[in-house]
PDB file of N, CA, C and O in Angstrom:
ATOM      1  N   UNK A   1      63.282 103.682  33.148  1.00  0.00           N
ATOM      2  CA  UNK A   1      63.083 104.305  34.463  1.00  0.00           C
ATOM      3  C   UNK A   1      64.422 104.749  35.047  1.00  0.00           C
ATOM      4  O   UNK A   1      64.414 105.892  35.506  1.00  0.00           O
ATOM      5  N   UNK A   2      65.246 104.266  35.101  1.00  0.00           N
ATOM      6  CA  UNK A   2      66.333 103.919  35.395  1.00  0.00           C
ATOM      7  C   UNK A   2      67.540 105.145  34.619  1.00  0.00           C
ATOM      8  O   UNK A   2      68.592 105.683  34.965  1.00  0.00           O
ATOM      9  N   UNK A   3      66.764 105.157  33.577  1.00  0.00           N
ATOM     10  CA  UNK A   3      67.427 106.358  32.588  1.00  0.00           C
ATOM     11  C   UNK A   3      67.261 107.552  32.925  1.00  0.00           C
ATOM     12  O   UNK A   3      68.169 108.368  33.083  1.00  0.00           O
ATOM     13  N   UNK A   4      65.969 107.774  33.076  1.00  0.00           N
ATOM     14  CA  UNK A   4      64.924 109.007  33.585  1.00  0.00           C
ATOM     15  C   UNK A   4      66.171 109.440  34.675  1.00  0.00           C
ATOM     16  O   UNK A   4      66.913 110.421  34.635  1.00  0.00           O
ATOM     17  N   UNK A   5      66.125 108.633  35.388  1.00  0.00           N
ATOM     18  CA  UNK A   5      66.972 108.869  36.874  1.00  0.00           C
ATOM     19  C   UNK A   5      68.448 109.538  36.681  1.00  0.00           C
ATOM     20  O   UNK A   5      68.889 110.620  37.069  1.00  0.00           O
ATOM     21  N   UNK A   6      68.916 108.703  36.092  1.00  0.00           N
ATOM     22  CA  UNK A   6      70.359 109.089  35.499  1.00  0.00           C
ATOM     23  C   UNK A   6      70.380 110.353  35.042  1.00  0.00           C
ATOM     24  O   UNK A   6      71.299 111.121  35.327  1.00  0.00           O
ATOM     25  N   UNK A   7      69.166 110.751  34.140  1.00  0.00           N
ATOM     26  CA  UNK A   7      69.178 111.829  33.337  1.00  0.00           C
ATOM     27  C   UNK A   7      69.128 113.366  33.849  1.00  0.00           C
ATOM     28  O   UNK A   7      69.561 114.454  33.469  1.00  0.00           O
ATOM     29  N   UNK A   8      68.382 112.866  34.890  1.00  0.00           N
ATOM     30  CA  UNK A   8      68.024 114.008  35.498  1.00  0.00           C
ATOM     31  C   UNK A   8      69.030 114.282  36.683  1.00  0.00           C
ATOM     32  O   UNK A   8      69.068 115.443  37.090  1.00  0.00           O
ATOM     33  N   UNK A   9      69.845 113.353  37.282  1.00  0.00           N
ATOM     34  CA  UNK A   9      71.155 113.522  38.312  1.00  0.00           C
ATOM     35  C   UNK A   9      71.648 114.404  37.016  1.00  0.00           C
ATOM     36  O   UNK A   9      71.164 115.523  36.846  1.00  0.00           O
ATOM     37  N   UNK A  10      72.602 113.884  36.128  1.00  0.00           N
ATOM     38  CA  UNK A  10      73.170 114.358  34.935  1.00  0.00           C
ATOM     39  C   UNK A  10      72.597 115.942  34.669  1.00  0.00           C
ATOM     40  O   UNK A  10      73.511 116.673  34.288  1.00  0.00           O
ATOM     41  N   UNK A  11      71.928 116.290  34.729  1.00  0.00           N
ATOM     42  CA  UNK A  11      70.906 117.874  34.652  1.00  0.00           C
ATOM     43  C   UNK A  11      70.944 118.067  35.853  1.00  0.00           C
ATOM     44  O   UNK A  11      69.847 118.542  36.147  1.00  0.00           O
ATOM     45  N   UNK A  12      71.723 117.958  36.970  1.00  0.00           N
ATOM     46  CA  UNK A  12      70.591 118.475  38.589  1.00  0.00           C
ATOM     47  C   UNK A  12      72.625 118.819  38.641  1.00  0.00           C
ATOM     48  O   UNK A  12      73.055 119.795  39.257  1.00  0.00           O
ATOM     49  N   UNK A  13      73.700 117.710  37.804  1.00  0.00           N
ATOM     50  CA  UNK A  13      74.735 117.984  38.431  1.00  0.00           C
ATOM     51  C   UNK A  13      75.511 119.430  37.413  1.00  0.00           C
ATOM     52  O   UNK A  13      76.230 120.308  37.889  1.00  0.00           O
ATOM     53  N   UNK A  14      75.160 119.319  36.206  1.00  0.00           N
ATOM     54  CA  UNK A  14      75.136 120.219  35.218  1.00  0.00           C
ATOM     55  C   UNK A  14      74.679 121.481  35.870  1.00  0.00           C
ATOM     56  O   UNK A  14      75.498 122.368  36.112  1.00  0.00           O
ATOM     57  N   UNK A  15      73.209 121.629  36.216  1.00  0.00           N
ATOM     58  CA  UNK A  15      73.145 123.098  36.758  1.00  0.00           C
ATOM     59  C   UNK A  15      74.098 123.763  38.077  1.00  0.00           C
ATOM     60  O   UNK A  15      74.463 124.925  38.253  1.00  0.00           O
ATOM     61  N   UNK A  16      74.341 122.489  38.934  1.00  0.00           N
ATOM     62  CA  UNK A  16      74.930 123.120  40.093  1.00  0.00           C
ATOM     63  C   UNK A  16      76.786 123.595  40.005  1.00  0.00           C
ATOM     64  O   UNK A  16      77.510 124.251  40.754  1.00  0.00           O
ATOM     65  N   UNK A  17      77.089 122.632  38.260  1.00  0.00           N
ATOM     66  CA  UNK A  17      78.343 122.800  38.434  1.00  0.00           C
ATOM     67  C   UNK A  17      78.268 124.478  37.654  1.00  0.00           C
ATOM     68  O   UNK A  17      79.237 125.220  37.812  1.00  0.00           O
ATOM     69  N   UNK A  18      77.315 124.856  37.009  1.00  0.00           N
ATOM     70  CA  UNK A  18      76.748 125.993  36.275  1.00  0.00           C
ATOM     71  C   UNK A  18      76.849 127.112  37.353  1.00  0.00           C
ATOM     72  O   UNK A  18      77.471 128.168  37.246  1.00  0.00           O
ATOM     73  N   UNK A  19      76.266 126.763  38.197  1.00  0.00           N
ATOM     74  CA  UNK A  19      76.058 127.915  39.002  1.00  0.00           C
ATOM     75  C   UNK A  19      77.460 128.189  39.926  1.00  0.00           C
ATOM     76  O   UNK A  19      77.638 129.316  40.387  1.00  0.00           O
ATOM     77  N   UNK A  20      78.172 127.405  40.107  1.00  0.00           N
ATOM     78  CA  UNK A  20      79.083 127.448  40.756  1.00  0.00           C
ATOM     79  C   UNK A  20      80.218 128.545  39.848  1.00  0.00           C
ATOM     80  O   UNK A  20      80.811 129.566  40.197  1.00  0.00           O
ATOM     81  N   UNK A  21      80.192 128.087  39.069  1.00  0.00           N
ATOM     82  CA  UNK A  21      81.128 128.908  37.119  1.00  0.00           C
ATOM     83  C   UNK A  21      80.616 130.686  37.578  1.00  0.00           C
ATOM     84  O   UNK A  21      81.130 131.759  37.895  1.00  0.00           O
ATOM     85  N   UNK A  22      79.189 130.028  37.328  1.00  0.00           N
ATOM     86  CA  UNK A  22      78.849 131.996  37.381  1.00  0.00           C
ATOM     87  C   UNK A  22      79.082 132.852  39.098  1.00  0.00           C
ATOM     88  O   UNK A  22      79.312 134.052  39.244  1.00  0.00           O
ATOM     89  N   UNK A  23      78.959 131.974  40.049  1.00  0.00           N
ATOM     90  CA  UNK A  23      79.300 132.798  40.873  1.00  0.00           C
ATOM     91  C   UNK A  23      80.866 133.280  40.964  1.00  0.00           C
ATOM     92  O   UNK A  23      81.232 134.336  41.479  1.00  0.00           O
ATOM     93  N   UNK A  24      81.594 132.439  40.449  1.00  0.00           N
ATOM     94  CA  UNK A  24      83.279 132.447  40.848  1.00  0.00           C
ATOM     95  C   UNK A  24      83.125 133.535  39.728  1.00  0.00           C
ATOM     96  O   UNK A  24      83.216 134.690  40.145  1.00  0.00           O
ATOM     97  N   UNK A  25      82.914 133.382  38.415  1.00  0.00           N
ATOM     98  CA  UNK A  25      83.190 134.825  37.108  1.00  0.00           C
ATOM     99  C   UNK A  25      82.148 136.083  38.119  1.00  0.00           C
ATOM    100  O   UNK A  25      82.567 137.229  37.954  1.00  0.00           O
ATOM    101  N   UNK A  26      81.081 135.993  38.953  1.00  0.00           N
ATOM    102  CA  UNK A  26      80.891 137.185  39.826  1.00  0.00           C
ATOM    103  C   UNK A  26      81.308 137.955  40.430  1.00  0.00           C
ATOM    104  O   UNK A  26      81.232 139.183  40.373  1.00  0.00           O
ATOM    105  N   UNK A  27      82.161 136.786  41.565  1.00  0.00           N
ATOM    106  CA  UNK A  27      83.272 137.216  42.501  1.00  0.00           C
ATOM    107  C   UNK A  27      84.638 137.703  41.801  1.00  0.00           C
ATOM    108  O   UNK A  27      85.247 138.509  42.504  1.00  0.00           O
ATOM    109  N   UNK A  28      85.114 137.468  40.855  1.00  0.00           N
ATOM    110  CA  UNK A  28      86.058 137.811  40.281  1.00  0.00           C
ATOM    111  C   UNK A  28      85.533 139.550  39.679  1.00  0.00           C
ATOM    112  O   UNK A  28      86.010 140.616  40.069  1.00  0.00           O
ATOM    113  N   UNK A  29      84.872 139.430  39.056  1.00  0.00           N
ATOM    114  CA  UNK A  29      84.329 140.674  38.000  1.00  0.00           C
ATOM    115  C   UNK A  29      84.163 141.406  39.720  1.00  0.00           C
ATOM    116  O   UNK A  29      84.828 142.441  39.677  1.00  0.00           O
ATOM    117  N   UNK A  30      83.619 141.269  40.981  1.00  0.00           N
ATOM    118  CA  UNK A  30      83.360 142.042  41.568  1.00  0.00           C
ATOM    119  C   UNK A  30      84.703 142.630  42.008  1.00  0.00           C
ATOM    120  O   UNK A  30      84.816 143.855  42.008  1.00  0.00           O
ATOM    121  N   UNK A  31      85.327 142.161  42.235  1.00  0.00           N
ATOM    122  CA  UNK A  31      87.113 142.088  42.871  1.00  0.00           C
ATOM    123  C   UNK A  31      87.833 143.194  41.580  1.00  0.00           C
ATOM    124  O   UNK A  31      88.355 144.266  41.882  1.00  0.00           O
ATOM    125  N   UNK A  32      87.712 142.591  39.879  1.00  0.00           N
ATOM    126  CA  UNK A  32      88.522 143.395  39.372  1.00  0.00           C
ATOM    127  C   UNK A  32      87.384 145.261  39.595  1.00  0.00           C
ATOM    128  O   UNK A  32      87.948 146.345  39.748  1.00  0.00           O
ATOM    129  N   UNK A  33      86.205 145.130  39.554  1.00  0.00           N
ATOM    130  CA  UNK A  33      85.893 146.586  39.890  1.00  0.00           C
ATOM    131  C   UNK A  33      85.986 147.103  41.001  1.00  0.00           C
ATOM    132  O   UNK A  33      85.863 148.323  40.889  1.00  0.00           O
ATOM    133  N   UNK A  34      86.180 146.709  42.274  1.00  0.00           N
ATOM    134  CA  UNK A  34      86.694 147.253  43.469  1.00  0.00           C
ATOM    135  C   UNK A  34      88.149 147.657  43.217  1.00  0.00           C
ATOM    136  O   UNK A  34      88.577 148.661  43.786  1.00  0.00           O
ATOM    137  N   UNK A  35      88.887 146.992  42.456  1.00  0.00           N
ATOM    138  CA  UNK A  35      89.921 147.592  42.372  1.00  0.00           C
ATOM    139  C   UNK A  35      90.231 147.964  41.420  1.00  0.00           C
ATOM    140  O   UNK A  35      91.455 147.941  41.291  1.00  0.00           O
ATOM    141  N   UNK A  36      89.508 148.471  40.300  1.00  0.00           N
ATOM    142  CA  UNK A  36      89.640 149.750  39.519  1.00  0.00           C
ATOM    143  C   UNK A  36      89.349 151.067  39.996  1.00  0.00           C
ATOM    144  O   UNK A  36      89.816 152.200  39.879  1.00  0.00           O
ATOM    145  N   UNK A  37      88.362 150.469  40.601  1.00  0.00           N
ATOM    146  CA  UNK A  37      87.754 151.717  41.213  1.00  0.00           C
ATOM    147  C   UNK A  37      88.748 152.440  42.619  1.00  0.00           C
ATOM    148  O   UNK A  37      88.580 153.520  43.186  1.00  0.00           O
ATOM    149  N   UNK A  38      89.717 151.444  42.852  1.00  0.00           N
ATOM    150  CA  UNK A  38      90.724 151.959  44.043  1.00  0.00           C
ATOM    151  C   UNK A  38      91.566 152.730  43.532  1.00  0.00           C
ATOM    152  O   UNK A  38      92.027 153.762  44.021  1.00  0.00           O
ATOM    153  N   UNK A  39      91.924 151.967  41.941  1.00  0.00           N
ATOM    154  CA  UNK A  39      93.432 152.486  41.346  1.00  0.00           C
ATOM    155  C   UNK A  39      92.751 154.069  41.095  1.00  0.00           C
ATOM    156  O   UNK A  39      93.412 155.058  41.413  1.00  0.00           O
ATOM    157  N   UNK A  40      91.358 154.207  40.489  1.00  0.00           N
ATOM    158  CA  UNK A  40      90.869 155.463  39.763  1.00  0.00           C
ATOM    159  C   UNK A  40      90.957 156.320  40.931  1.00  0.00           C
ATOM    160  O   UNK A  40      91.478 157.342  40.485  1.00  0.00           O
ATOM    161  N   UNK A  41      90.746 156.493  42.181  1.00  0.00           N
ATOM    162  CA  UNK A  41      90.186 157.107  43.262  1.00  0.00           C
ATOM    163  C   UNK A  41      91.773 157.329  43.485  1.00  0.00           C
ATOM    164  O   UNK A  41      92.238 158.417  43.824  1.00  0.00           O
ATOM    165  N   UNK A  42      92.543 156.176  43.256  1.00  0.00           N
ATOM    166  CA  UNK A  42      94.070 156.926  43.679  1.00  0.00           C
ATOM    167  C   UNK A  42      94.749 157.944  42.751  1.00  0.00           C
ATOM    168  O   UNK A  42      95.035 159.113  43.013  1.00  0.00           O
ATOM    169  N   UNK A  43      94.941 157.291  41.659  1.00  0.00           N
ATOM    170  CA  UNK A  43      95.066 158.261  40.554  1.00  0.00           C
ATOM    171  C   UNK A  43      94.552 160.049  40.399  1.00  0.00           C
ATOM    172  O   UNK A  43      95.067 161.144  40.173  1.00  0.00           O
ATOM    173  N   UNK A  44      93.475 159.569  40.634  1.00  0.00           N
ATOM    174  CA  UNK A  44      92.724 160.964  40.975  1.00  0.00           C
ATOM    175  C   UNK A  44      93.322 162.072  42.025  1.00  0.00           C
ATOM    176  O   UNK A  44      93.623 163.214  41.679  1.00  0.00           O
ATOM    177  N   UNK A  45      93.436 161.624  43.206  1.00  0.00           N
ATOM    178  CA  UNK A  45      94.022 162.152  44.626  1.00  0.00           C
ATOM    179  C   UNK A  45      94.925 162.160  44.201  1.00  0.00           C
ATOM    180  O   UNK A  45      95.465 163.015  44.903  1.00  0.00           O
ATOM    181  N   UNK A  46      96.069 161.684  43.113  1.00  0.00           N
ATOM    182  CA  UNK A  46      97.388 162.012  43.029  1.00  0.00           C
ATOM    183  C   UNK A  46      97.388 163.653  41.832  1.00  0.00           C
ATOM    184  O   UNK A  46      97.897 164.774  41.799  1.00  0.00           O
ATOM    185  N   UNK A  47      96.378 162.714  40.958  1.00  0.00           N
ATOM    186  CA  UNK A  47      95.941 164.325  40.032  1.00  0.00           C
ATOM    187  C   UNK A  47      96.197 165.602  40.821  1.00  0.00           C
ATOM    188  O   UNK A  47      97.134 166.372  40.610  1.00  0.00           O
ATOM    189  N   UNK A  48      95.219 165.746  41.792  1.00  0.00           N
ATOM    190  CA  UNK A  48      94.642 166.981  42.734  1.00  0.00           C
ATOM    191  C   UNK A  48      95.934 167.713  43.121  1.00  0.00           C
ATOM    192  O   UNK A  48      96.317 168.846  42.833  1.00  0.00           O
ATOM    193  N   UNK A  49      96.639 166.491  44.044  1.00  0.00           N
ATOM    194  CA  UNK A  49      97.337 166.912  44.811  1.00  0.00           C
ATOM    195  C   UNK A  49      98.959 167.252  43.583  1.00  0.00           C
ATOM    196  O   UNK A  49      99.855 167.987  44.000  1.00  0.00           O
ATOM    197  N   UNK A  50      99.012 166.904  42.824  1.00  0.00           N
ATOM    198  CA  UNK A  50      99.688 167.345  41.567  1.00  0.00           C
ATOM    199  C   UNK A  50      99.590 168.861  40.897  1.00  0.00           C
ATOM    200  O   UNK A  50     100.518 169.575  40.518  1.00  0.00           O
ATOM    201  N   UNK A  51      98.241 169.104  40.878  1.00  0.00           N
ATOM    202  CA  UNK A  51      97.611 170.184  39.872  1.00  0.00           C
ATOM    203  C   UNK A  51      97.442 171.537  40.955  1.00  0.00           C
ATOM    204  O   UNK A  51      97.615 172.710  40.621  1.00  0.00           O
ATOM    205  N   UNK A  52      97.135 171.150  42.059  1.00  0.00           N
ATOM    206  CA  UNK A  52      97.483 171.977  43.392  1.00  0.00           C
ATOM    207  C   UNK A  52      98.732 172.095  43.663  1.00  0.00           C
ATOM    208  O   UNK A  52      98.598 173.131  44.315  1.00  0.00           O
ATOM    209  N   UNK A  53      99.876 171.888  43.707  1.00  0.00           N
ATOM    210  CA  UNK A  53     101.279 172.243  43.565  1.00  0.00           C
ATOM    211  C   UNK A  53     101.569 172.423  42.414  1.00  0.00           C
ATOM    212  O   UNK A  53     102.555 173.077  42.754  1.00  0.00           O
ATOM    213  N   UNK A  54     101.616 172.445  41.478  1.00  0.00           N
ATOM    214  CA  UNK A  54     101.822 172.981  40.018  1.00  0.00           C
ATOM    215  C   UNK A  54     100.846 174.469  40.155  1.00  0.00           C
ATOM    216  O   UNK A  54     101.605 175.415  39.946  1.00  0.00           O
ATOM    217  N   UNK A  55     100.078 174.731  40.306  1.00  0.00           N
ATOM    218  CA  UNK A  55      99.287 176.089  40.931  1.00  0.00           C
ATOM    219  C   UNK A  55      99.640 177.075  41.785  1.00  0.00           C
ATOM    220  O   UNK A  55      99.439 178.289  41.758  1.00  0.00           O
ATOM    221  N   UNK A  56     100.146 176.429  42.479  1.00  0.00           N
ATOM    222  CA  UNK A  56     101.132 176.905  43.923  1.00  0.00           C
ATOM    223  C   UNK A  56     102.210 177.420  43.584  1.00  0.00           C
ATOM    224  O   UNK A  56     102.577 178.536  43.950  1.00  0.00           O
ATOM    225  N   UNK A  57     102.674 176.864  43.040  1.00  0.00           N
ATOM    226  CA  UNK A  57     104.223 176.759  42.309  1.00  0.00           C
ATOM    227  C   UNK A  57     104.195 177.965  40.986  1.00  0.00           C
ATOM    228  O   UNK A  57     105.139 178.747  40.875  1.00  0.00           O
ATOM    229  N   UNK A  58     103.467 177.991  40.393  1.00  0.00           N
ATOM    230  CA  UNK A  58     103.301 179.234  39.459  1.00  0.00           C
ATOM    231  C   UNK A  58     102.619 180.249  39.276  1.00  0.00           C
ATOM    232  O   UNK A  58     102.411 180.700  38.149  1.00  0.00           O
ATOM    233  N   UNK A  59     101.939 181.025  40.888  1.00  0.00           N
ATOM    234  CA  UNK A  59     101.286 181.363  41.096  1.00  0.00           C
ATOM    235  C   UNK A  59     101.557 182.546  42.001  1.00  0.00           C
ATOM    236  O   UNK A  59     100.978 183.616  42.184  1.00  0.00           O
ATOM    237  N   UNK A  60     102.748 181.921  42.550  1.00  0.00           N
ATOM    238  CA  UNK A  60     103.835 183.173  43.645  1.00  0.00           C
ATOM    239  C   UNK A  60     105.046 183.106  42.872  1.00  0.00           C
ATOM    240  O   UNK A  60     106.032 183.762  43.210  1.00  0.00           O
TER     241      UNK A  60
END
């Protein structure tokens, strides 16, 4: 009886330390794509504003 009990704390502490793992690898994975997605969006705006003066520039 006594085991039963144990066994199942042991499984009740297992899932919660489980779930805790996958939310932190969530929050992380969400963090590195917010900021890919910052670097890409900057990168980009630097493209533009690059390829628009290089245009400018050989154009007059």
């Amino acid at each position: 009886m006594s085991q039963r009990r144990r066994e199942r704390r042991r499984v009740e502490r297992n899932t919660q330390n489980s779930s805790t793992e996958i939310k932190k690898k969530y929050k992380a994975l969400k963090i590195f794509f917010i900021a890919t997605t910052v670097v890409f969006v900057i990168l980009l705006f630097l493209l533009l504003v690059y390829s628009h003066m290089f245009v400018e520039n050989h154009t007059h």
